[in-house]
Each structure stands twice: as structure tokens, then as C-alpha cells.
C-alpha positions as CSV (number, residue, x, y, z in Angstrom):
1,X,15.6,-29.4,-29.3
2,X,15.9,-27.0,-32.2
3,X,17.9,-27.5,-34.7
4,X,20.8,-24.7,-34.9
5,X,20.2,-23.4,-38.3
6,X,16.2,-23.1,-37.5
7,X,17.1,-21.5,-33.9
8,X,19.3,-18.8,-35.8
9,X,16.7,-18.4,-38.5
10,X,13.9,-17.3,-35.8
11,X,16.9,-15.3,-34.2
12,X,17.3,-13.1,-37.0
13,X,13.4,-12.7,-38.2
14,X,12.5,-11.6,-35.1
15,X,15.2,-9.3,-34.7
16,X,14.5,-7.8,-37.7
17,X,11.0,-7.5,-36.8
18,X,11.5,-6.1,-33.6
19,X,14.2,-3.4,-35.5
20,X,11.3,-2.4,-37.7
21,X,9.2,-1.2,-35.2
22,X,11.8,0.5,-33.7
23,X,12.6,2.4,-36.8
24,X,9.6,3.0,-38.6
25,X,7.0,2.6,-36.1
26,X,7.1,5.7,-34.2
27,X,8.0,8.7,-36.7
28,X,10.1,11.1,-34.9
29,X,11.2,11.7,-31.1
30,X,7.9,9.7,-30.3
31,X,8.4,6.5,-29.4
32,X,6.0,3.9,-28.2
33,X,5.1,0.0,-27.1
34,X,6.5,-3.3,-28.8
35,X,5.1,-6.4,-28.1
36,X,6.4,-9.8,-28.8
37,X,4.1,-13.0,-27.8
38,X,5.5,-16.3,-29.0
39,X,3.3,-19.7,-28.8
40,X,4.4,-23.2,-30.0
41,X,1.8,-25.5,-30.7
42,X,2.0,-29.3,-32.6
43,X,6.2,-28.4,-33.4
44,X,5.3,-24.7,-34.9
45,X,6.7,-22.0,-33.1
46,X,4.5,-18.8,-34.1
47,X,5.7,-15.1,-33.0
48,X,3.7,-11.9,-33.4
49,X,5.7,-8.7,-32.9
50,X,3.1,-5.8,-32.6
51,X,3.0,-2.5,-32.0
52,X,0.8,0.5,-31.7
53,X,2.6,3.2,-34.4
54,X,1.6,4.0,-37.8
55,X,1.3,0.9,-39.6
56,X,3.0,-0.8,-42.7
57,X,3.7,2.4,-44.9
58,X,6.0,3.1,-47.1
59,X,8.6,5.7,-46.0
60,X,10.6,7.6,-48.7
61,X,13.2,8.9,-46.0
62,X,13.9,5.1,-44.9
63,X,17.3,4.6,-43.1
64,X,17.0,0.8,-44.1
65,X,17.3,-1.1,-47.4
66,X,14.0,-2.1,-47.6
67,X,15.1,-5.8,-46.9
68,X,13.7,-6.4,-43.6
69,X,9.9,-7.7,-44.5
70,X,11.2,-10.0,-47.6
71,X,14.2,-11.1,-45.4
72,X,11.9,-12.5,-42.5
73,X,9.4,-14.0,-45.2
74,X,12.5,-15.5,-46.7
75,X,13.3,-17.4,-43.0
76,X,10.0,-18.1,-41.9
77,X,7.9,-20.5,-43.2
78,X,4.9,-18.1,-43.2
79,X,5.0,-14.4,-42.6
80,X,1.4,-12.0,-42.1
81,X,1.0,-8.5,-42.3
82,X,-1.9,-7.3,-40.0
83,X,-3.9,-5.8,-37.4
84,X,-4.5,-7.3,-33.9
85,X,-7.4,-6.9,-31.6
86,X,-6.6,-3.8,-30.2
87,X,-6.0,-2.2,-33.7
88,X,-2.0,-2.7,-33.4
89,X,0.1,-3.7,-36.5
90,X,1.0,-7.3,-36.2
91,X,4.0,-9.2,-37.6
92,X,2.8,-12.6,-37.6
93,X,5.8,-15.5,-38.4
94,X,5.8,-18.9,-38.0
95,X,8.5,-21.4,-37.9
96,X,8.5,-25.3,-38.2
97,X,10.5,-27.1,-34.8
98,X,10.6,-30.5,-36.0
């Protein structure tokens, strides 16, 4: 059992995570792989979304507000900007269950 609020939060970040890569991953007509793994261990539910594009860079011709990264950070309990094993950019968020 999750409770609603906490099943809508992780709804949302990862949404917005996965939207991310979708619009500023891949610059132009390319487009490429997304990944989402989740894992739950001891009542935390951790999600990496990942991708293979150009990283966390600005980008001055954004059709966003900019809110995505602060929003997710704002409903996970811990967010992580990275790179994985294979050199893809990682979103790392976890989220308490209990």
C-alpha cells in the first residue's frame, strides 16, 4: 500500500523526468533511447530515468519553463543528477513508501 498523495507524487516526477528526455535529450529530428528502472528496497522506492542524449545543459531555445528539475526535487525526497555505467545521463529520485 502507498499512500495516494505519495503514489501521485512519484506519478508526476517521473513524468516529468521521462518528458525531459523527450524534449531536451535528443536536439532535433534525432531521437533516441529512454530508460526507466525502478527498485524498492527497506520501504524506498528509487527510479533512475536515463538516457543516452546530450546531457544536463542548458538550452536557451527551451519550450519548457525551466520547472521540471526543481519540480521533481520538490516531490522526491532525494533527486541526483548523473552519469550511469554506460556513460548515459541519469535522473536518480527516490521516494519514501512507508
Amino acid at each position: 500500500d502507498v499512500a495516494d498523495q505519495t503514489l501521485s507524487d512519484i506519478k508526476l516526477a517521473v513524468t516529468e523526468a521521462c518528458t525531459n528526455v523527450v524534449v531536451h535529450a535528443y536536439p532535433g529530428p534525432d531521437d533516441g533511447p529512454l530508460g526507466v528502472r525502478a527498485t524498492v528496497e527497506d520501504a524506498t522506492l528509487t527510479v533512475v530515468v536515463s538516457d543516452h542524449g546530450r546531457g544536463i545543459v542548458p538550452r536557451p531555445d527551451s519550450p519548457g519553463l525551466g520547472l521540471g528539475l526543481p519540480l521533481i526535487a520538490t516531490l522526491a525526497e532525494s533527486l541526483e543528477l548523473g552519469t550511469g555505467p554506460d556513460d548515459e545521463t541519469e535522473v536518480r529520485m527516490t521516494f519514501e513508501l512507508a
